[in-house]
N, CA, C and O of each residue as an XYZ file, in Angstrom:
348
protein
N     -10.495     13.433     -6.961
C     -10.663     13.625     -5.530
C      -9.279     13.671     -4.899
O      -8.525     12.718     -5.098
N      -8.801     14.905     -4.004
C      -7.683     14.654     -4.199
C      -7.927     15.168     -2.542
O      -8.665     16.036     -2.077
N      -6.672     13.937     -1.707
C      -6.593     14.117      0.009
C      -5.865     14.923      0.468
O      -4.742     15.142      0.014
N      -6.365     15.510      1.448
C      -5.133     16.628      1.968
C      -4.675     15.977      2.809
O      -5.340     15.261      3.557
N      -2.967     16.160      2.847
C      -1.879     15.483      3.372
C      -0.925     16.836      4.152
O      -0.840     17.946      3.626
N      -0.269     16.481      5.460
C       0.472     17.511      6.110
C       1.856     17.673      5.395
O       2.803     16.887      5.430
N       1.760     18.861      4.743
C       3.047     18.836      4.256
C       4.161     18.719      5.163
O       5.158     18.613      4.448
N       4.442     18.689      6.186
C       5.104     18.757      7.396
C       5.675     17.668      7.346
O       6.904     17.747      7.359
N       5.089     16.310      7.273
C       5.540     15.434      7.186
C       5.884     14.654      6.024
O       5.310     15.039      5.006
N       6.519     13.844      5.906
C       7.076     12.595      5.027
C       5.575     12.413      4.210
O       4.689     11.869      4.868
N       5.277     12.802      2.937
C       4.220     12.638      2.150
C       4.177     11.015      1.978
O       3.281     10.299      2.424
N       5.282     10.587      1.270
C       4.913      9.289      0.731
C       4.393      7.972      2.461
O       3.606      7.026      2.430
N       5.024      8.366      3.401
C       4.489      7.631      4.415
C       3.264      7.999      4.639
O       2.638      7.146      5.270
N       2.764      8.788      4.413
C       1.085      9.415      4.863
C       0.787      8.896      3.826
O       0.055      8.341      4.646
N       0.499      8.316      2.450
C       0.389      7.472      1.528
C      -0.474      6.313      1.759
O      -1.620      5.883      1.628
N       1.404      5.888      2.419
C       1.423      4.287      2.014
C       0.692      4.097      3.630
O       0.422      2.899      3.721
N       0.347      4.697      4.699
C      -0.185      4.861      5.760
C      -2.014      4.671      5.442
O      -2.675      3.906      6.145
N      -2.538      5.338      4.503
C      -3.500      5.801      4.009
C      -4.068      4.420      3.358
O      -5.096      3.982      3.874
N      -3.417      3.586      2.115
C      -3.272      2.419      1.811
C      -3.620      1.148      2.799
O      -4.508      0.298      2.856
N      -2.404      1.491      3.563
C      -2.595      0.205      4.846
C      -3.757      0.186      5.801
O      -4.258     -0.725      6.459
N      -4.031      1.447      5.681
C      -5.701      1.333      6.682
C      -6.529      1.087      5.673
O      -7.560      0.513      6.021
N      -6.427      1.328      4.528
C      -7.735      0.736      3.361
C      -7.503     -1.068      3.698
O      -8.298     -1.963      3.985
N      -6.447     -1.041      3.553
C      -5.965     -2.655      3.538
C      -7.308     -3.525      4.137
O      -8.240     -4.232      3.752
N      -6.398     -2.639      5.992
C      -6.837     -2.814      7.177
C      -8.351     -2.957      7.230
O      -8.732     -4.086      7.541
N      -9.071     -2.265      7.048
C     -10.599     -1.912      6.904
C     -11.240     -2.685      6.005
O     -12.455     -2.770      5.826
N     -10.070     -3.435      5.260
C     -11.218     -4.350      4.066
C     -11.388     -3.570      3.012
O     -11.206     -4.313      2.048
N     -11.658     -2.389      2.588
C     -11.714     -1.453      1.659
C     -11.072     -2.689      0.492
O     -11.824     -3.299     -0.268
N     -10.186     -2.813      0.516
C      -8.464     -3.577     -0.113
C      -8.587     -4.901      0.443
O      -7.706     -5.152      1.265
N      -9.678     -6.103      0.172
C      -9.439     -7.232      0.721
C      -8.363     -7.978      0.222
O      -8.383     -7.675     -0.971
N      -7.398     -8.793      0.387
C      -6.764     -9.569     -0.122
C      -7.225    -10.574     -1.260
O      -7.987    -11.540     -1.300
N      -6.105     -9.650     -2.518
C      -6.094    -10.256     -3.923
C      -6.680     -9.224     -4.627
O      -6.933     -9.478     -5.804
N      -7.051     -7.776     -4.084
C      -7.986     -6.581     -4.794
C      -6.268     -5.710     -5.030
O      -5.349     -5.628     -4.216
N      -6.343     -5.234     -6.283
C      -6.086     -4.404     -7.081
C      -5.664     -3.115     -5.920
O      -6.525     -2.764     -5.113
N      -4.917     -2.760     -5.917
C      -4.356     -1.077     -4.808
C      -4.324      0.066     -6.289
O      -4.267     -0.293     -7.465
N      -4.366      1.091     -5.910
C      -4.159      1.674     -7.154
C      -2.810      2.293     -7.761
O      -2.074      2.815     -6.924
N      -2.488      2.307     -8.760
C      -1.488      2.413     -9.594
C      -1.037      3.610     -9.099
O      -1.656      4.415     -8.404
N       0.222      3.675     -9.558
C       1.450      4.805     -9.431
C       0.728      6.290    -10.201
O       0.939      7.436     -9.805
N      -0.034      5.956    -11.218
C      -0.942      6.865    -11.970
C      -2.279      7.842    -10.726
O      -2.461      8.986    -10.310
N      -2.924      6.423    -10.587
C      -3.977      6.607     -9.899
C      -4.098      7.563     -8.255
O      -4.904      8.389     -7.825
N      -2.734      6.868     -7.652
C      -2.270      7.758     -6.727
C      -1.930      9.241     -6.423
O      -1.980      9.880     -5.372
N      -1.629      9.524     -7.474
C      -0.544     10.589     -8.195
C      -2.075     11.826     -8.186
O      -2.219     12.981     -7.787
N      -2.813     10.997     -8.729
C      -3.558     12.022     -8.734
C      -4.648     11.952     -7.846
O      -5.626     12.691     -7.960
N      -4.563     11.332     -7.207
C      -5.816     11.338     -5.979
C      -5.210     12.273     -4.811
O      -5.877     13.097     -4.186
N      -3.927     12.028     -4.632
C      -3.348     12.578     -3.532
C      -2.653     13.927     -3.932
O      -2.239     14.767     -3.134
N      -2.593     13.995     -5.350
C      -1.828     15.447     -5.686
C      -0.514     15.070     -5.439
O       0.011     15.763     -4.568
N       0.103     14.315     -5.852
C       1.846     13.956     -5.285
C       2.535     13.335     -6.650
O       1.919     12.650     -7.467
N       3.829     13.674     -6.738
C       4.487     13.288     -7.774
C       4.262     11.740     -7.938
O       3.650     11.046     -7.126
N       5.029     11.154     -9.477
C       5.043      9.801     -9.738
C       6.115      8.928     -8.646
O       5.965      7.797     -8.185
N       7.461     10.111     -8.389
C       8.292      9.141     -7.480
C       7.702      8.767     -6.070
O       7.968      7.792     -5.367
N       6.516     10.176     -5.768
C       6.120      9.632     -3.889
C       5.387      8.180     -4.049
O       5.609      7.109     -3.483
N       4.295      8.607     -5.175
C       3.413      7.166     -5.058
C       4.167      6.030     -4.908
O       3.932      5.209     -4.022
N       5.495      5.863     -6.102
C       6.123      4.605     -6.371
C       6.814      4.694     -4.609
O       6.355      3.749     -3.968
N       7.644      5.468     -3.859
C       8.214      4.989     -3.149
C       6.541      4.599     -1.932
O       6.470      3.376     -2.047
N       5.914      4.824     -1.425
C       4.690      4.182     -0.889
C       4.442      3.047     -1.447
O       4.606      1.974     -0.866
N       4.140      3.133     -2.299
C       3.979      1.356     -2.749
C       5.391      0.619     -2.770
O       5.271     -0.575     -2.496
N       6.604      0.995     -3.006
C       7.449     -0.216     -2.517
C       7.529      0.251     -1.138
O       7.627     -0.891     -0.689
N       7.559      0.806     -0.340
C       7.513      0.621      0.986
C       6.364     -0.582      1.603
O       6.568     -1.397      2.503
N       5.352     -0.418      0.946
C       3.663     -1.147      1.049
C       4.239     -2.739      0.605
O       3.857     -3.798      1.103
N       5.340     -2.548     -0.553
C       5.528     -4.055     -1.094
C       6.536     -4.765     -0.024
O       6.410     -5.952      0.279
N       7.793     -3.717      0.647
C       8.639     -4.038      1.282
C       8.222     -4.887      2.560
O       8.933     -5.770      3.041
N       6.848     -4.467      3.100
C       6.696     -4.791      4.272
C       5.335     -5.566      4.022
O       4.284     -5.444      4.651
N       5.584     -6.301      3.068
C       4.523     -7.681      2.409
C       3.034     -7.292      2.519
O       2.174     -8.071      2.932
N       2.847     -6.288      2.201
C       1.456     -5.680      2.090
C       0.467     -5.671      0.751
O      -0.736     -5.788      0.519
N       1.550     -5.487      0.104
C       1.406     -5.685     -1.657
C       2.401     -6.756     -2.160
O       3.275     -7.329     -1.510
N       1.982     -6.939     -3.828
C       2.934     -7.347     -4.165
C       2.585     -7.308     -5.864
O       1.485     -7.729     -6.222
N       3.380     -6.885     -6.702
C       3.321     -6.644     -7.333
C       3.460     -7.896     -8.599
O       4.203     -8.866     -8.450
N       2.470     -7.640    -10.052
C       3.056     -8.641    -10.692
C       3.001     -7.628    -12.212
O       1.961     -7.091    -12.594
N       4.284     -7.519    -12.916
C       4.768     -6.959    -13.993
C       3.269     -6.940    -14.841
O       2.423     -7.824    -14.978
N       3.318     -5.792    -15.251
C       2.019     -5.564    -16.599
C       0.687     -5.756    -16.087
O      -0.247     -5.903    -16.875
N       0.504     -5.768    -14.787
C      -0.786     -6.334    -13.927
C      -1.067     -5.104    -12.718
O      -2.041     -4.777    -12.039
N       0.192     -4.682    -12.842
C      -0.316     -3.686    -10.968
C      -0.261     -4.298     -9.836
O       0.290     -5.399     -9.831
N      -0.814     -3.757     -8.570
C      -0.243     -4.413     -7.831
C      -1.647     -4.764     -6.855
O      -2.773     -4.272     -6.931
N      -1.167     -5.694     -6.023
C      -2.494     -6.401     -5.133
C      -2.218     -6.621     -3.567
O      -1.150     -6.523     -2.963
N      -3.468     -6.941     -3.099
C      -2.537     -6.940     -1.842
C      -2.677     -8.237     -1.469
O      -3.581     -9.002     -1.804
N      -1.633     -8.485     -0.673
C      -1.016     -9.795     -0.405
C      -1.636    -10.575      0.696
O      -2.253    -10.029      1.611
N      -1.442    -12.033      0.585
C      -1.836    -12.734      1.584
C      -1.643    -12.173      2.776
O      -0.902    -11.225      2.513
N      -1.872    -12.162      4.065
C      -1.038    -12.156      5.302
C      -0.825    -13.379      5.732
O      -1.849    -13.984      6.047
N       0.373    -14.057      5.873
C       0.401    -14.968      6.717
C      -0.059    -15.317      8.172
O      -0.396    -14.374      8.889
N      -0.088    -16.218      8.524
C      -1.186    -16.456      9.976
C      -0.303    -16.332     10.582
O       0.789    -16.848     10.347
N      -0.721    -15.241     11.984
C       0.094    -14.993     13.241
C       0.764    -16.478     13.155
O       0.240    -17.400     12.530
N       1.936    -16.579     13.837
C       2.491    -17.672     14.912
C       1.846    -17.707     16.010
O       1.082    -16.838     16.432
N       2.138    -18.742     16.524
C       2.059    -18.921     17.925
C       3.479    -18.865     18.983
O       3.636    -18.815     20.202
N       4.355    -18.901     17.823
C       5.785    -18.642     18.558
C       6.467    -20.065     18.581
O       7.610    -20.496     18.424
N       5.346    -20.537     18.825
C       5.589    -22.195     19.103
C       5.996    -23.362     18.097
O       5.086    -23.933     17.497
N       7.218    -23.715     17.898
C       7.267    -24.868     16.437
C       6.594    -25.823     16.356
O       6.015    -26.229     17.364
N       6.446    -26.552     14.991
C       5.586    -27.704     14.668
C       6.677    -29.225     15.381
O       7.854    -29.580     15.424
N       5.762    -29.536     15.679
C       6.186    -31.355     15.940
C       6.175    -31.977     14.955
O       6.434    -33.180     14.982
């Protein structure tokens, strides 16, 4: 199944864009499996380097996180602040 993407723009951000609303939506609950550099590649029709740079962009901005020989998952979110420090 493969998504059509605007070539116009930055492919791997329409990606890792694509990802983060799965996230977002629950699709991808936290601690579920995102799909591989493989898996991407061919869903979206895009080389091995776009997928990988989407997913470290996805890892950069604590969305994923990856663990060697495992793939990658998505990450806790930490709880908003309140801005406010602890006593």
């Amino acid at each position: 199944m493969s998504t059509e993407l605007d070539r116009t723009r930055p492919v791997w951000r329409q990606v890792a864009a694509a990802i983060e609303a799965r996230i977002a939506s629950g699709e991808y609950p936290v601690g579920a499996r995102v799909p591989s550099v493989v898996e991407l590649s061919a869903e979206f029709g895009i080389a091995a380097s776009t997928a990988q740079k989407a997913l470290a962009h996805l890892k950069a901005e604590g969305l994923i996180r990856a663990e060697v020989g495992l793939g990658s998952f998505v990450a806790e979110r930490p709880a908003p602040s309140s801005g406010q420090g602890e006593a």
